[in-house]
Backbone as ProteinMPNN parsed JSONL, in Angstrom:
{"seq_chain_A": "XXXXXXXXXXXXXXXXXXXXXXXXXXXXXXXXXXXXXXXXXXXXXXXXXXXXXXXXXXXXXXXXXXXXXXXXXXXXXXXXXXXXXXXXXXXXXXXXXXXXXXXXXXXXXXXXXXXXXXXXXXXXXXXXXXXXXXXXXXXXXXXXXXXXXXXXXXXXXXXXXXXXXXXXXXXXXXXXXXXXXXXXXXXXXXXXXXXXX", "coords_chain_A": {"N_chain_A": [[5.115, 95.316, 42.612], [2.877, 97.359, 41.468], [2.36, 101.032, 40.508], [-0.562, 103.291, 41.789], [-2.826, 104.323, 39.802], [-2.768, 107.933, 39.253], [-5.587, 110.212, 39.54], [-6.408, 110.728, 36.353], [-6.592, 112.801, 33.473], [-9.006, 112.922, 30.461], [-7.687, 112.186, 28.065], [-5.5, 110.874, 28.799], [-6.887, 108.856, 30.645], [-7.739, 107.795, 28.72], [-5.486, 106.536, 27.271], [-5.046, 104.612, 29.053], [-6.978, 103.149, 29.604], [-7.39, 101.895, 27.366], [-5.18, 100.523, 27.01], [-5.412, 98.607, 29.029], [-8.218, 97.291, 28.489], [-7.624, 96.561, 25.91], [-8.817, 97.667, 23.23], [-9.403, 100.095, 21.772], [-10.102, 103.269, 22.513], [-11.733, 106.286, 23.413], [-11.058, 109.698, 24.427], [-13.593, 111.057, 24.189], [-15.441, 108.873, 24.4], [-13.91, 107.957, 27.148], [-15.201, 110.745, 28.682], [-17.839, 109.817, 28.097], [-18.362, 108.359, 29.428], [-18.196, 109.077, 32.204], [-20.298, 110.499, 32.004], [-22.292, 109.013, 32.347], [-21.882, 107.552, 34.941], [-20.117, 105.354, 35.468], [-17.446, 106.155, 35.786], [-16.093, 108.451, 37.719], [-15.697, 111.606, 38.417], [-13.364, 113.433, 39.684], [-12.51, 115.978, 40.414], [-10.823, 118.71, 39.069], [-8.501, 120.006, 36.459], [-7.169, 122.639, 35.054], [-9.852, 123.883, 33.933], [-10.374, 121.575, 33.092], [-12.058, 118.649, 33.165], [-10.754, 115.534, 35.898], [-10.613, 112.098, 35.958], [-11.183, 109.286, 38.132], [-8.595, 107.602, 39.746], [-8.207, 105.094, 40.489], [-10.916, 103.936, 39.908], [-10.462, 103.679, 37.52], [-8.358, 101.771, 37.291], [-9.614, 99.716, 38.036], [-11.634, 99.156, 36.347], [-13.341, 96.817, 33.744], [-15.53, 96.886, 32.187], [-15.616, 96.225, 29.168], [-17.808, 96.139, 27.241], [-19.135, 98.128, 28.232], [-17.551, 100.159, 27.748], [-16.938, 100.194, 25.424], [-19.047, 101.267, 24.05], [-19.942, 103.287, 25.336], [-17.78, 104.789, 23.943], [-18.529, 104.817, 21.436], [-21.005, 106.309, 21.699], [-20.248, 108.583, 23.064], [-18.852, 109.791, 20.592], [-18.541, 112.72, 18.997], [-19.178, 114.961, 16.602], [-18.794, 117.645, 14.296], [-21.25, 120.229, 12.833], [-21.83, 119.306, 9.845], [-20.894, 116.636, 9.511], [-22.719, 115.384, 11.737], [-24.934, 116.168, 10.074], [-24.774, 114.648, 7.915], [-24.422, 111.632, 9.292], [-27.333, 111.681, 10.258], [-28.584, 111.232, 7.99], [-29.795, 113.69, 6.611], [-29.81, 117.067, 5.104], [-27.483, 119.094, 5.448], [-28.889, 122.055, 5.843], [-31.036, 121.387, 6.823], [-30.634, 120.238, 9.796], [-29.465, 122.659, 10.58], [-32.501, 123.634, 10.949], [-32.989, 121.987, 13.172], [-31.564, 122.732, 15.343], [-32.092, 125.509, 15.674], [-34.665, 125.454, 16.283], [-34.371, 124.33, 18.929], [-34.335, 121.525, 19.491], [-31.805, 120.287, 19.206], [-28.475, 120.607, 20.442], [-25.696, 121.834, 20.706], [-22.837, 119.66, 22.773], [-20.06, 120.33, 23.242], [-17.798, 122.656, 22.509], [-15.529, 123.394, 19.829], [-12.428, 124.25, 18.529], [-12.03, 126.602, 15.691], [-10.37, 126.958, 12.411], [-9.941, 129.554, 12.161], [-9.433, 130.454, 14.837], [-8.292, 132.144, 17.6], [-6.565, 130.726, 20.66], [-8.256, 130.52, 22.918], [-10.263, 130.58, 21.917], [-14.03, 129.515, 20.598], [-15.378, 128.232, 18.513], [-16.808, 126.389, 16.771], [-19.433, 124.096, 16.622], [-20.063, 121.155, 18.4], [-21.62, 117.796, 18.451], [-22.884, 115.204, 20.074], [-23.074, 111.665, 19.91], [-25.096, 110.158, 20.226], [-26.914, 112.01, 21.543], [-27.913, 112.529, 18.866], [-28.678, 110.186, 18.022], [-31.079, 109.754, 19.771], [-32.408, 112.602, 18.47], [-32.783, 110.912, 16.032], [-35.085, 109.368, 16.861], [-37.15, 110.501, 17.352], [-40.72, 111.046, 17.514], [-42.37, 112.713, 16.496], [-41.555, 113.787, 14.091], [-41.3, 113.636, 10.469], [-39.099, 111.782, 9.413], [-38.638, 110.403, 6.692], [-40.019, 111.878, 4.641], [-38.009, 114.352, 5.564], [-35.91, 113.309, 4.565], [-36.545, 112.729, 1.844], [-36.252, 115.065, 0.326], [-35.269, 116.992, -1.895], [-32.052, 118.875, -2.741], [-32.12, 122.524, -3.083], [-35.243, 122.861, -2.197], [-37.488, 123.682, -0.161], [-37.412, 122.636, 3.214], [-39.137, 120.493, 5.422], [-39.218, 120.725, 7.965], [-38.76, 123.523, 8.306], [-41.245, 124.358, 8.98], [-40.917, 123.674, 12.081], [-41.461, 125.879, 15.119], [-39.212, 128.328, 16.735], [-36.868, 127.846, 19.058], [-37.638, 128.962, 22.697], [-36.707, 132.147, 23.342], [-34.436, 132.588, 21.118], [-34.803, 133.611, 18.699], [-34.741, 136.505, 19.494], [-31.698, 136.505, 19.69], [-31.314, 135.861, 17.789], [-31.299, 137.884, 16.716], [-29.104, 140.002, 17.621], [-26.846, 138.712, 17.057], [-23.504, 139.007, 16.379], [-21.619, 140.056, 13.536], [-19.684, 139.958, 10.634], [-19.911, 142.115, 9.28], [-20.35, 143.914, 11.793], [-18.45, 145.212, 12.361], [-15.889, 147.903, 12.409], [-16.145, 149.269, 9.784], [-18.95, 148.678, 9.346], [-19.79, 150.966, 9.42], [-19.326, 152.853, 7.864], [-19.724, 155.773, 5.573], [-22.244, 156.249, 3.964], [-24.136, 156.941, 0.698], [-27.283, 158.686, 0.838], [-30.067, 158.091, -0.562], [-31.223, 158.892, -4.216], [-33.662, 161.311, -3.399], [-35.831, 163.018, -4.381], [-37.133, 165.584, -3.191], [-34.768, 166.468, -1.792], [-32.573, 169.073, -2.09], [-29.799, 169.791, -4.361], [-25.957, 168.612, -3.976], [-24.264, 169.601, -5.46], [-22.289, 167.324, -6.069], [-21.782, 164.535, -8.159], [-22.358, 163.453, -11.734], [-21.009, 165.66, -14.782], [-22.975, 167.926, -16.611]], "CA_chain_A": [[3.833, 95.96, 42.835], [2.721, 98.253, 40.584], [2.029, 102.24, 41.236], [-1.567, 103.319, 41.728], [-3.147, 105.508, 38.569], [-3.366, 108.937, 39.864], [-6.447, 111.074, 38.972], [-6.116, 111.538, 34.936], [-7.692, 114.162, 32.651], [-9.852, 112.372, 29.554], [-6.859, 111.709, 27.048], [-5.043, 110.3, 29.52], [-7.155, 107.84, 30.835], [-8.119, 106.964, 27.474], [-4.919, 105.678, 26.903], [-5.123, 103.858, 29.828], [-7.985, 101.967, 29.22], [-7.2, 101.272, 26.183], [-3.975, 99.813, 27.084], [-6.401, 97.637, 29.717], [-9.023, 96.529, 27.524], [-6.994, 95.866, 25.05], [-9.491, 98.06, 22.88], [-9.773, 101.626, 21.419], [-11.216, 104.085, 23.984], [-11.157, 107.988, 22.932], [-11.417, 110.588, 25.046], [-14.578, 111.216, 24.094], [-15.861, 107.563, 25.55], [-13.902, 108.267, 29.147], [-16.499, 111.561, 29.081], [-19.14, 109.502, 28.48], [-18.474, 107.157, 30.832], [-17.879, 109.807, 33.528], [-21.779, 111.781, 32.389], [-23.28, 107.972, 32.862], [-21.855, 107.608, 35.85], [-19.315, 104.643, 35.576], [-16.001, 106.349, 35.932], [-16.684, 108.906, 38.669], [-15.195, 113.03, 37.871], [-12.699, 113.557, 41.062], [-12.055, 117.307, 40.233], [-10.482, 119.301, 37.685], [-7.208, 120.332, 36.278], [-7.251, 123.834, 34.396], [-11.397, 123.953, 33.917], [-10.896, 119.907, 32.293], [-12.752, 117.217, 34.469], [-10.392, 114.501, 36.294], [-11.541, 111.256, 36.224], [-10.831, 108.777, 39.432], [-7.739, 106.771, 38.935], [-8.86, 103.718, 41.567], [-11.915, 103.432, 39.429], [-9.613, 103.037, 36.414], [-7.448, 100.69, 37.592], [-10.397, 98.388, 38.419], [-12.27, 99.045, 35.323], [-13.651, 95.664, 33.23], [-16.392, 96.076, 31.426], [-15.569, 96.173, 27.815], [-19.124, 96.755, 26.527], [-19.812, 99.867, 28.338], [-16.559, 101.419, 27.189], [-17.505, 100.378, 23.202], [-20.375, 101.598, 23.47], [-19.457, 105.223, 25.476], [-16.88, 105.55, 23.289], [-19.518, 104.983, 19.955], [-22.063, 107.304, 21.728], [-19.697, 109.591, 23.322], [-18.201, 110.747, 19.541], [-17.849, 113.932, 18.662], [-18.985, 115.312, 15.591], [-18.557, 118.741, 13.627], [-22.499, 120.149, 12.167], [-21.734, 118.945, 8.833], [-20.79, 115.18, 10.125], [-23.946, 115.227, 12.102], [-25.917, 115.901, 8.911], [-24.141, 112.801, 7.458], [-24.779, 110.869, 10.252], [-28.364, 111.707, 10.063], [-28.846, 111.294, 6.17], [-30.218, 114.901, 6.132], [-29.161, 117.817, 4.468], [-27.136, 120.949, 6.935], [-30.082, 122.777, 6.596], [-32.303, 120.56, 7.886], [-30.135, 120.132, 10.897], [-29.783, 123.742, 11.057], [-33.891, 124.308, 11.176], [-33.261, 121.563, 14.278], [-30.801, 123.175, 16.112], [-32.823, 126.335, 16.126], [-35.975, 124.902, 16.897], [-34.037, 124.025, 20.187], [-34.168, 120.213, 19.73], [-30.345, 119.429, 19.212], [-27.59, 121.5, 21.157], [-23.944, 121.191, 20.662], [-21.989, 119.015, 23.693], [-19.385, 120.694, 23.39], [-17.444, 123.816, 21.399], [-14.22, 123.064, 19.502], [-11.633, 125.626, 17.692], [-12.486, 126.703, 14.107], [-9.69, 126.952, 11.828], [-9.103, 130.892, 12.537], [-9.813, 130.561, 16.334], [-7.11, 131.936, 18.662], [-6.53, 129.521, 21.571], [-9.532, 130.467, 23.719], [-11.702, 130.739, 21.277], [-14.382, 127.829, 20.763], [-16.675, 128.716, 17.471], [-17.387, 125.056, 15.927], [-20.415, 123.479, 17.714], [-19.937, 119.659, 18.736], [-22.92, 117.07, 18.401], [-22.743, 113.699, 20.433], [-23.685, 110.695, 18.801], [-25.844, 109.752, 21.637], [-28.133, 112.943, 21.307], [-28.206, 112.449, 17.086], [-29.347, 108.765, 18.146], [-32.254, 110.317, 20.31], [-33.2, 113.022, 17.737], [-33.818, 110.418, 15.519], [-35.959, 108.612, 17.182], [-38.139, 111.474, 17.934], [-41.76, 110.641, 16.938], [-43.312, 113.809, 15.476], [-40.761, 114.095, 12.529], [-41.328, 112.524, 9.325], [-37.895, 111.412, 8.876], [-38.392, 109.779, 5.171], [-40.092, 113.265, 3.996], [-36.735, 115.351, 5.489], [-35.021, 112.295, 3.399], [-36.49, 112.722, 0.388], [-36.622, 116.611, 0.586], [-33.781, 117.37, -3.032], [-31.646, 120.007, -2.412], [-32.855, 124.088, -3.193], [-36.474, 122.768, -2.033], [-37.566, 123.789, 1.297], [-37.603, 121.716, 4.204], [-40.039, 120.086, 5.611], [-38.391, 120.958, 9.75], [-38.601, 124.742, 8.019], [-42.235, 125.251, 10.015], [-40.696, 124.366, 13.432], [-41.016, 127.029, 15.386], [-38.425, 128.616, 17.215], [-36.728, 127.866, 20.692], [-37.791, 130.116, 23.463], [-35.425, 133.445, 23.374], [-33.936, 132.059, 19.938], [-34.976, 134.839, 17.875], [-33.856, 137.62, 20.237], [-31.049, 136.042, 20.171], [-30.249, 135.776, 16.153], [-31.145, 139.327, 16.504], [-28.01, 140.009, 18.363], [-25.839, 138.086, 16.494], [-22.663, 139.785, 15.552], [-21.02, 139.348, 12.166], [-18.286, 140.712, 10.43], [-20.57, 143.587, 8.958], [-20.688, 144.396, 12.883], [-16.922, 145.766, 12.857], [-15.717, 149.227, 12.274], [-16.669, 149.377, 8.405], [-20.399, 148.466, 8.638], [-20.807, 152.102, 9.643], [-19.166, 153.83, 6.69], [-20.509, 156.828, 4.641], [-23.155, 155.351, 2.844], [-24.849, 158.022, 0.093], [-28.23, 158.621, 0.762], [-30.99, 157.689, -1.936], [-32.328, 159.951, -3.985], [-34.869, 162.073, -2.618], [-36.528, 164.63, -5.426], [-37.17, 166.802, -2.361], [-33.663, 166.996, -1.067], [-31.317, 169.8, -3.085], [-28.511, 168.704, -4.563], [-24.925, 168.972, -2.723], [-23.077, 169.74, -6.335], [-21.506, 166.606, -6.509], [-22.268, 163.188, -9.447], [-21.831, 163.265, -13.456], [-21.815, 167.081, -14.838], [-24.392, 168.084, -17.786]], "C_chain_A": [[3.755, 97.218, 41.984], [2.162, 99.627, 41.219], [0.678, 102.413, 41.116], [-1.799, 104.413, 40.591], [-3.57, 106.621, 39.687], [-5.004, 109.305, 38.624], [-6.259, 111.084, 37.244], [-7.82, 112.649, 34.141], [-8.124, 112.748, 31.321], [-8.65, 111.559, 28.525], [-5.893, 110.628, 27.5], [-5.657, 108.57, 30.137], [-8.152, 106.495, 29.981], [-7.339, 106.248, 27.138], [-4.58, 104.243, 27.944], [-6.08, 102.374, 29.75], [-8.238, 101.357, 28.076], [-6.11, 99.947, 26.698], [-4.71, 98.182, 27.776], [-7.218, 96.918, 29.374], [-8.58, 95.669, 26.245], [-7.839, 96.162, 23.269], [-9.267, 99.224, 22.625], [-10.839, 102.397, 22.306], [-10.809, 105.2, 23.47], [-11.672, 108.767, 23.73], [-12.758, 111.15, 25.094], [-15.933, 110.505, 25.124], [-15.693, 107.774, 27.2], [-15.09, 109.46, 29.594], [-17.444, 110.904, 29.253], [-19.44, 108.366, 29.316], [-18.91, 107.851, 32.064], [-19.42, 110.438, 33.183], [-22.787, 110.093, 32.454], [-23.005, 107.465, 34.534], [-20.903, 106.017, 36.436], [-17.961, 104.928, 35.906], [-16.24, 107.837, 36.651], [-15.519, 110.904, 38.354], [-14.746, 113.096, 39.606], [-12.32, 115.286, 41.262], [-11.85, 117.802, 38.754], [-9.191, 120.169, 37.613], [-7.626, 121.856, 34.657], [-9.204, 124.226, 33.49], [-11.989, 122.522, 33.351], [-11.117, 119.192, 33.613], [-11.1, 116.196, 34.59], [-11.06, 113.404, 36.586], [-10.681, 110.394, 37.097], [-10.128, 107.664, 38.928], [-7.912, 105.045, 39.436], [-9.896, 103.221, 40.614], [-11.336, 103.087, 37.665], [-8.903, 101.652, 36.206], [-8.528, 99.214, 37.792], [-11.279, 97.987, 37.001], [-12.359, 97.942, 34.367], [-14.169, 95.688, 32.052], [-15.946, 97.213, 29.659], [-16.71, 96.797, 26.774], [-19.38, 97.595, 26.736], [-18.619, 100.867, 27.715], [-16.869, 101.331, 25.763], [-18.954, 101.366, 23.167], [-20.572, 102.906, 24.307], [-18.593, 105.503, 24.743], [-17.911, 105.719, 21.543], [-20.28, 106.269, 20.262], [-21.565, 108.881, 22.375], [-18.822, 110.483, 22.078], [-19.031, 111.582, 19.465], [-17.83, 114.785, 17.59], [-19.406, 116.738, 15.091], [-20.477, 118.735, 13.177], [-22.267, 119.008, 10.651], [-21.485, 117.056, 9.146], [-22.133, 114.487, 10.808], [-24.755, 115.001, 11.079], [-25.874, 114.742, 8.227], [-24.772, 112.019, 8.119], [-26.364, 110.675, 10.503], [-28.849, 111.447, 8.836], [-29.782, 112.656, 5.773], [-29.536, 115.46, 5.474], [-28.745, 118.89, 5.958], [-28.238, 121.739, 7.098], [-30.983, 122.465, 7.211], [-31.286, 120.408, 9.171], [-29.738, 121.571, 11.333], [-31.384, 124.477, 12.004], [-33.59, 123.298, 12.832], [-32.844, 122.28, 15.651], [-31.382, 124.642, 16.702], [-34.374, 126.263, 16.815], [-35.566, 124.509, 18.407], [-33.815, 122.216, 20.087], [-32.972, 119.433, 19.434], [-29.653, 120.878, 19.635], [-26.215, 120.869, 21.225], [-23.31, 120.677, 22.327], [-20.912, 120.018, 24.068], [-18.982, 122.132, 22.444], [-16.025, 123.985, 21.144], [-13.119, 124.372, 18.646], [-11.857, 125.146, 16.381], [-10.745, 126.851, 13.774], [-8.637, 128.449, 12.072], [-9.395, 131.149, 13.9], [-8.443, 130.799, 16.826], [-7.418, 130.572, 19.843], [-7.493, 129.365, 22.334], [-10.66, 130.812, 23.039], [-12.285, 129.365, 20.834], [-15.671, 128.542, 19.403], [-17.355, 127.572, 16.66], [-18.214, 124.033, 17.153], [-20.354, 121.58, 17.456], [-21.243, 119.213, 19.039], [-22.492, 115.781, 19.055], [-23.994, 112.855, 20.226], [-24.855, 110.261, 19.534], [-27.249, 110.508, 21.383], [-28.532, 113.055, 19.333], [-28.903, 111.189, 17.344], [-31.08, 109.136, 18.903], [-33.023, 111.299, 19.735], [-33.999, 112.305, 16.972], [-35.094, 109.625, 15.49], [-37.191, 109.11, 18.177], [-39.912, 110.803, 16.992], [-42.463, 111.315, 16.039], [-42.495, 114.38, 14.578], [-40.815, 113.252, 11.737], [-40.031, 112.52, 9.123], [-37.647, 111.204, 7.141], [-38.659, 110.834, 4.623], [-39.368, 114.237, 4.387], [-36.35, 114.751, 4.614], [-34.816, 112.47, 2.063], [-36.543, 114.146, -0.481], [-35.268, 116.746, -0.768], [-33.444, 118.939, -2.039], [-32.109, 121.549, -3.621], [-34.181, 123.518, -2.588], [-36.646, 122.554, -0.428], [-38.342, 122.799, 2.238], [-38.606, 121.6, 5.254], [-40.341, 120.138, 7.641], [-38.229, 122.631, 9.349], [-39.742, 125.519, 9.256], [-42.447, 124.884, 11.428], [-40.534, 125.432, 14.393], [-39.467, 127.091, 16.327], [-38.006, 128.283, 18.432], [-37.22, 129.239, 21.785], [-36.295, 131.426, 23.75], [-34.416, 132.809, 21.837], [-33.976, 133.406, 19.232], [-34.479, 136.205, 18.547], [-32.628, 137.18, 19.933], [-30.032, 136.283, 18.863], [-30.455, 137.131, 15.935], [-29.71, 140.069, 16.631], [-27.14, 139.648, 18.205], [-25.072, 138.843, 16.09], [-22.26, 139.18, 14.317], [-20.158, 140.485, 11.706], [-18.851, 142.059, 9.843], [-20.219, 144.607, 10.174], [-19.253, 145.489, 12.984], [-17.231, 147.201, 11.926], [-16.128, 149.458, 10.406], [-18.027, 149.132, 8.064], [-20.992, 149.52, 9.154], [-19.806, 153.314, 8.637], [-20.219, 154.566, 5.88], [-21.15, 155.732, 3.223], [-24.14, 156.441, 2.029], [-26.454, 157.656, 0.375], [-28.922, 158.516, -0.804], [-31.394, 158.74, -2.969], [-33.646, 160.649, -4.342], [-35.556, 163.624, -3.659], [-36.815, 165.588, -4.517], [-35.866, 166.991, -1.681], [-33.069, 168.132, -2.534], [-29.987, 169.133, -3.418], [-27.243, 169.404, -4.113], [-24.077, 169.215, -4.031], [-22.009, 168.72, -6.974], [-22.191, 165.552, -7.905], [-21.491, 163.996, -11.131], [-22.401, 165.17, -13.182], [-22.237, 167.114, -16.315], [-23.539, 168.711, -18.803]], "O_chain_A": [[4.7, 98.005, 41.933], [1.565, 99.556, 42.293], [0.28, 101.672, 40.218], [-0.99, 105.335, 40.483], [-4.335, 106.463, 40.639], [-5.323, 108.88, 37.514], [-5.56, 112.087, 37.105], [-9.014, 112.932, 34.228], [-7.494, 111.692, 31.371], [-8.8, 110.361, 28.284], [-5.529, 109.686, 26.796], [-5.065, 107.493, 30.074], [-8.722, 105.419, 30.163], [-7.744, 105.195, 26.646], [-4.034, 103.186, 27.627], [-5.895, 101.158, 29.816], [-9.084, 100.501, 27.818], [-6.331, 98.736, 26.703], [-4.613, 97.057, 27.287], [-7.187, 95.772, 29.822], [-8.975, 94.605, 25.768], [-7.693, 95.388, 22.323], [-8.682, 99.677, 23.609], [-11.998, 102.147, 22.636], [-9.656, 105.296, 23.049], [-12.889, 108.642, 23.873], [-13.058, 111.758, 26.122], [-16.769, 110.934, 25.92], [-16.519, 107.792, 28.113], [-15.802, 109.286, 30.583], [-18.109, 111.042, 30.28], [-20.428, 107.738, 29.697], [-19.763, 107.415, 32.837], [-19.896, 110.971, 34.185], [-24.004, 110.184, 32.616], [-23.936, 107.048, 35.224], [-20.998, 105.627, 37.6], [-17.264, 103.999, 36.313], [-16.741, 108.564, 35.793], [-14.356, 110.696, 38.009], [-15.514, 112.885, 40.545], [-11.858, 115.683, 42.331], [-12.407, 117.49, 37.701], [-8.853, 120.921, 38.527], [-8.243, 121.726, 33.6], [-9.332, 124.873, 32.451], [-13.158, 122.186, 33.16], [-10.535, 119.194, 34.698], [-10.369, 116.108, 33.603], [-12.022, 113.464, 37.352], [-9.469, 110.579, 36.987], [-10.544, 106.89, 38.066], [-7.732, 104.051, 38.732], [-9.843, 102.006, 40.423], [-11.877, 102.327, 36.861], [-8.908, 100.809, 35.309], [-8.213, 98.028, 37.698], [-11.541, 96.839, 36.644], [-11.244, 97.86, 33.852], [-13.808, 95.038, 31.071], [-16.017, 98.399, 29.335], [-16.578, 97.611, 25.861], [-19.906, 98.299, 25.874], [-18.76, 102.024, 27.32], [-17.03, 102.311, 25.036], [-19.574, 101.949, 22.277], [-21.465, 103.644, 23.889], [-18.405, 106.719, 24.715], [-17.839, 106.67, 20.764], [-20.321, 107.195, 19.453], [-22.165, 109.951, 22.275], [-18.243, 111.539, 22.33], [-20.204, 111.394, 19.788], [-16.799, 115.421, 17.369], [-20.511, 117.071, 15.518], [-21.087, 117.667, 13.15], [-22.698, 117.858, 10.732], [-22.414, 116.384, 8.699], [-22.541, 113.358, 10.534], [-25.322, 113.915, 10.954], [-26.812, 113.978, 8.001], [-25.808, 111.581, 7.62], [-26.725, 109.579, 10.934], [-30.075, 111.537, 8.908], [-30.426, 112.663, 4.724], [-28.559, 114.868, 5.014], [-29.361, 119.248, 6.961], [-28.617, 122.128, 8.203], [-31.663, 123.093, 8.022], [-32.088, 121.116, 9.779], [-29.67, 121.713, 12.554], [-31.513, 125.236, 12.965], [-34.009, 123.927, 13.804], [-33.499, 122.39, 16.688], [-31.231, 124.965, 17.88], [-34.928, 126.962, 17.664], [-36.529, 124.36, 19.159], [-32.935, 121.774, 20.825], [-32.97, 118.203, 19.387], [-30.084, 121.984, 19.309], [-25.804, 119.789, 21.648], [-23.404, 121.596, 23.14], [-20.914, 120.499, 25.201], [-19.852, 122.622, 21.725], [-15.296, 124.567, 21.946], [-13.638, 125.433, 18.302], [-11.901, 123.999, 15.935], [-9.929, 126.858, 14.695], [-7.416, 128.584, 12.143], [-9.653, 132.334, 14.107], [-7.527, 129.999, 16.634], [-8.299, 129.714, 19.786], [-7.817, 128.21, 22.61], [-11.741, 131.228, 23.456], [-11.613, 128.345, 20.679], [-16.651, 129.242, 19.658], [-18.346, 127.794, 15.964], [-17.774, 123.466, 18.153], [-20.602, 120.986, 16.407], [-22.013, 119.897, 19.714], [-21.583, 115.221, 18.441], [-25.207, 113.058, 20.288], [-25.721, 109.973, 18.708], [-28.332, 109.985, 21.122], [-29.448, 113.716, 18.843], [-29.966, 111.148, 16.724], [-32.105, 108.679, 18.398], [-34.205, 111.322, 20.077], [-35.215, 112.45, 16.857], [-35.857, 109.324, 14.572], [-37.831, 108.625, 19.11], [-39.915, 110.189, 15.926], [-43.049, 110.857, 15.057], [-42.727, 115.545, 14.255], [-40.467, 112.103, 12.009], [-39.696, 113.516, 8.481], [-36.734, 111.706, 6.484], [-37.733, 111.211, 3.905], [-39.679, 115.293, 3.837], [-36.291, 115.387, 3.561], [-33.826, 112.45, 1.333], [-36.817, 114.251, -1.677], [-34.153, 116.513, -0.3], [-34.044, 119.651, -1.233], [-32.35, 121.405, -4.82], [-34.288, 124.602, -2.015], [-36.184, 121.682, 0.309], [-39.469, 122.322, 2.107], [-38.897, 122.581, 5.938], [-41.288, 119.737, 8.318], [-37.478, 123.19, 10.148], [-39.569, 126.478, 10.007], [-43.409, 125.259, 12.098], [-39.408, 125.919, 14.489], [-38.764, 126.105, 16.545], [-38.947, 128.415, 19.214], [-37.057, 130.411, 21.444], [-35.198, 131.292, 24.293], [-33.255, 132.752, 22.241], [-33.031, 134.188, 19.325], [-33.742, 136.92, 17.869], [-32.169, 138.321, 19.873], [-28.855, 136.621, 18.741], [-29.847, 137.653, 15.0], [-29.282, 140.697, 15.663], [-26.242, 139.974, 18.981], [-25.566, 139.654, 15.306], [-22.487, 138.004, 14.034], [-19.974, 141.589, 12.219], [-18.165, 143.072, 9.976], [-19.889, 145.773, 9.957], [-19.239, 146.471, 13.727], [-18.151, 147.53, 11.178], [-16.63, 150.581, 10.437], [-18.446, 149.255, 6.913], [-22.193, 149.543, 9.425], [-19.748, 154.517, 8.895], [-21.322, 154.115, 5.574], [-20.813, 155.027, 2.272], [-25.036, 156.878, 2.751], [-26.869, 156.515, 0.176], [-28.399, 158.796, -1.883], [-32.04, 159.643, -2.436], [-34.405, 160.528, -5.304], [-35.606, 164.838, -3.459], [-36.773, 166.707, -5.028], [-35.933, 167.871, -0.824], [-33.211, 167.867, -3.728], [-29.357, 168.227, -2.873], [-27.284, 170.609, -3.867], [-22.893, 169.017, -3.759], [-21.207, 168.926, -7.885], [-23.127, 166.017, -8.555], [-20.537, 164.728, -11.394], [-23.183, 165.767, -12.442], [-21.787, 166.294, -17.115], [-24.016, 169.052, -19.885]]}, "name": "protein", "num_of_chains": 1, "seq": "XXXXXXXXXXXXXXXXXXXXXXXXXXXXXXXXXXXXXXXXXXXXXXXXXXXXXXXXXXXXXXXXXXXXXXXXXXXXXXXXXXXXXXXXXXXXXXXXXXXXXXXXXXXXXXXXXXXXXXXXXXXXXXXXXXXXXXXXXXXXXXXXXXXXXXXXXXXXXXXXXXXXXXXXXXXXXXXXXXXXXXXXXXXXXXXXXXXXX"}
């Protein structure tokens, strides 16, 4: 008799159901199984979802895991744009316009361990942008690159613009308030210093 699957976290019971199906399942897929509502979230182990090991162990259907694991990937902005046949900026103007929002938020390259700065797109919500109605798709398509985009006169999400106001950047750190010479001003006197005559 075999032991019962406890509880697992996403990676875990990816390999599980892999092993079961006899199929490729990625962590990604067990999520999107668990936000459709096939593989049921039992808790959580350090802020990651557990998914229910009973409902593992019984688990069958083949088609819904291909096809949460297709719509549950996982992709970087730049992959998205691919995936869309746009250009990054056009999937930039979307993302601000509010109509695509990252899934998730993965570590950048110089990210300490709790840091999350690379925004995640699931394939799922790139499948539902495109099949939005009031975007000419073929005129983003055919849009060359330097020539502005055609998703440029979306407006903004609500609180968006406050928002890029507020944005820090590396200017923001202790050097973007260095002695900076004033302009000059034919009515100021001069302080003695520059080239001498």
């Amino acid at each position: 008799m075999s032991d019962a699957i406890p509880d697992l976290g996403a990676v875990r019971a990816a390999e599980v159901l892999t092993g079961r199906l006899g199929m490729p399942v990625t962590s990604d897929g067990v999520a999107e199984l668990g936000r459709r509502g096939l593989i049921p979230v039992t808790g959580d182990y350090k802020g990651f979802p557990l998914y229910d090991g009973r409902t593992l162990e019984t688990f069958a259907d083949s088609g819904a895991a291909a096809e949460a694991t297709r719509a549950g990937q996982l992709r970087t902005a730049d992959q998205a744009a691919r995936y869309l046949h746009i250009r990054r900026a056009d999937l930039d103007h979307l993302t601000r316009a509010g109509l695509l929002a990252p899934a998730r938020w993965g570590h950048g390259p110089f990210d300490r361990r709790s840091t999350y700065s690379v925004p995640l797109y699931r394939t799922a919500d790139l499948d539902g942008l495109a099949a939005l109605p009031g975007i000419d798709w073929d005129a983003v398509r055919a849009t060359p690159k330097g020539h502005r985009s055609p998703l440029a006169c979306l407006p903004d999400a609500p609180g968006r613009r406050a928002a890029r106001r507020r944005r820090r950047t590396w200017q923001d750190g202790p050097d973007a308030y260095r002695y900076q010479p004033a302009e000059d001003d034919p009515g100021t006197p001069s302080t003695g210093g520059g080239a001498r005559t």
